[in-house]
N, C-alpha and C positions, 0 to 999 in steps of 0.2 A: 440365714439370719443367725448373729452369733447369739448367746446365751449373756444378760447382761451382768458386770463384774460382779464377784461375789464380797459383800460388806465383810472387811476385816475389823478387828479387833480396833486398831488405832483410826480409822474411819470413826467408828462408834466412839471411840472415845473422844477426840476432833469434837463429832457433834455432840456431845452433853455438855462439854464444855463449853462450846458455841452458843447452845440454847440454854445454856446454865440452870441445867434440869435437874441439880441437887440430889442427881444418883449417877452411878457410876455405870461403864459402856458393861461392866458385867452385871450386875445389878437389873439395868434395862431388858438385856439380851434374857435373863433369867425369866424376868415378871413375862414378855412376851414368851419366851418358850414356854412356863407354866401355864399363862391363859390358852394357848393353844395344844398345849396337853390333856387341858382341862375339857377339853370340848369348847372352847370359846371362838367365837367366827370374828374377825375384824370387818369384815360387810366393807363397806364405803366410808365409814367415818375413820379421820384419822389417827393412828397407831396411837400416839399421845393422847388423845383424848379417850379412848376406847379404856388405856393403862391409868386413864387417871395422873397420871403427869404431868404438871404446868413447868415450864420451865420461866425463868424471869427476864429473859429474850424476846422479844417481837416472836409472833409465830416464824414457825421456820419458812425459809428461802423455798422456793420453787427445786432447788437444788438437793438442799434439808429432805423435803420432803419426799422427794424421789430415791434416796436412800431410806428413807423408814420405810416407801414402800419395798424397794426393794429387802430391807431387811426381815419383812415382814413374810415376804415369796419365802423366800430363804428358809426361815425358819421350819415353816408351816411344811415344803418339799424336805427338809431332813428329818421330821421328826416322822414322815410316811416315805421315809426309803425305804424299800425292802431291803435293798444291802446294808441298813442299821449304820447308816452314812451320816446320823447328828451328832453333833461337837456343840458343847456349851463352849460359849466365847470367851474366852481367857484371854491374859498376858502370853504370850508367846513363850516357849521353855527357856530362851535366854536372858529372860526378864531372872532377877531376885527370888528365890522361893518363896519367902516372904511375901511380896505380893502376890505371887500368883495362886499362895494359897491364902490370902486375904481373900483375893478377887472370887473364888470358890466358895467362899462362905457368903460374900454379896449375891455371887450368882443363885444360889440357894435360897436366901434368902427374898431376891424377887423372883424366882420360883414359887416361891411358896406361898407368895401375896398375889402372883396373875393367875396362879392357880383357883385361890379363892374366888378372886375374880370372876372367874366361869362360870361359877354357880350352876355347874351343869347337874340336872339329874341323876345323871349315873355316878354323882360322888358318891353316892348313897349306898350303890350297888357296886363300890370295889371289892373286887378282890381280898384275901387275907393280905397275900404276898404286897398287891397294891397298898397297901394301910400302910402295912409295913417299913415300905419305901418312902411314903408320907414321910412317917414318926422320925425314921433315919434321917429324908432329907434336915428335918427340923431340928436335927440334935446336932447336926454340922452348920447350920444357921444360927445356929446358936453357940458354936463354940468360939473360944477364945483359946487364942492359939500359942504355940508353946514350943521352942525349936529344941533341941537338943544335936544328934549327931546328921550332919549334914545328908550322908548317905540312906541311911535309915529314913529322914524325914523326906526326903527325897520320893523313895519305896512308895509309904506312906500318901503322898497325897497324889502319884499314879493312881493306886489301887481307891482312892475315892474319888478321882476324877470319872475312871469307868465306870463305877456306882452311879454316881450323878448322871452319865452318860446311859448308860442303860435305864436306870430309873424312870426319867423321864422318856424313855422311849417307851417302855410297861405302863405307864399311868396315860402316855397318849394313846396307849393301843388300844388299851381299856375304855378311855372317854370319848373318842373319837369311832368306836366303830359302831355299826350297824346294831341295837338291842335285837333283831330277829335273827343276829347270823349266830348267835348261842354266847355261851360264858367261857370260851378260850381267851385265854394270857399268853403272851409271849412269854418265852422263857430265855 
């Protein structure tokens, strides 16, 4: 039995536009990775409903919705690889840096809203380091962007792609495990 395909980028983007869900495929992928960073469980009810998302399309197709589940596997298995095998969903590197480091600040930003979301317990009980990663995600959610030299900018939102990349790997490590197997972080 093969492993079924894994939801890309322009998939997701395809469907928001389809269900004209008034946020975008990084924005989406974000608010889902934060609720399940958060310790949030999707149960049986569907992903959009779960994120709070209406879009102003008929509910989704039998189709639609077989990629949200899928997306939803997806996520939930990268953010517990062991081999640290999660990728926030971007524009691809040949896109514009300009969007793709738009797309980085959407994805952050629903980050940072499915995170809430979860309302899990252990917000309470993060980490320094964890908080941390909070405050940061939310100051690149926040920012307003600003190009300069190509190369440099370039550098630049690598090294906060892996932040966000790791980040949310730390905040799901922490909200996601076991309270009796102790107060280890990933580092």
């Amino acid at each position: 039995m093969t492993a079924p395909a894994l939801v890309e980028y322009d998939d997701l983007d395809d469907l928001t536009h389809r269900l004209k869900l008034g946020t975008t495929a990084s924005e989406l992928h974000g608010s889902l990775s934060g609720f399940l960073a958060g310790g949030g469980r999707i149960g049986r009810q569907p992903l959009l409903a779960v994120l709070h998302l209406d879009g102003e399309a008929p509910n989704p197709t039998p189709a639609d919705a077989a990629v949200l589940e899928r997306l939803s596997r997806q996520a939930a298995d990268q953010l517990a690889d062991p081999e640290l095998g999660f990728e926030p969903m971007l524009p691809e590197d040949d896109r514009p840096l300009a969007e793709r480091a738009e797309a980085t600040v959407e994805w952050c930003r629903g980050f940072l809203g499915g995170f809430g979301l979860a309302g899990s317990e252990s917000h309470a009980r993060l980490s320094e380091e964890a908080q941390e990663v909070l405050r940061d995600l939310g100051t690149i959610a926040s920012s307003q962007l600003d190009f300069g030299s190509e190369d440099e900018d370039e550098d630049a939102l690598i090294e906060v792609h892996e932040f966000v990349r790791v980040g949310a790997m730390l905040l799901h490590a922490e909200c996601a495990r076991d309270p009796a197997a102790g107060n280890d972080t990933l580092h």
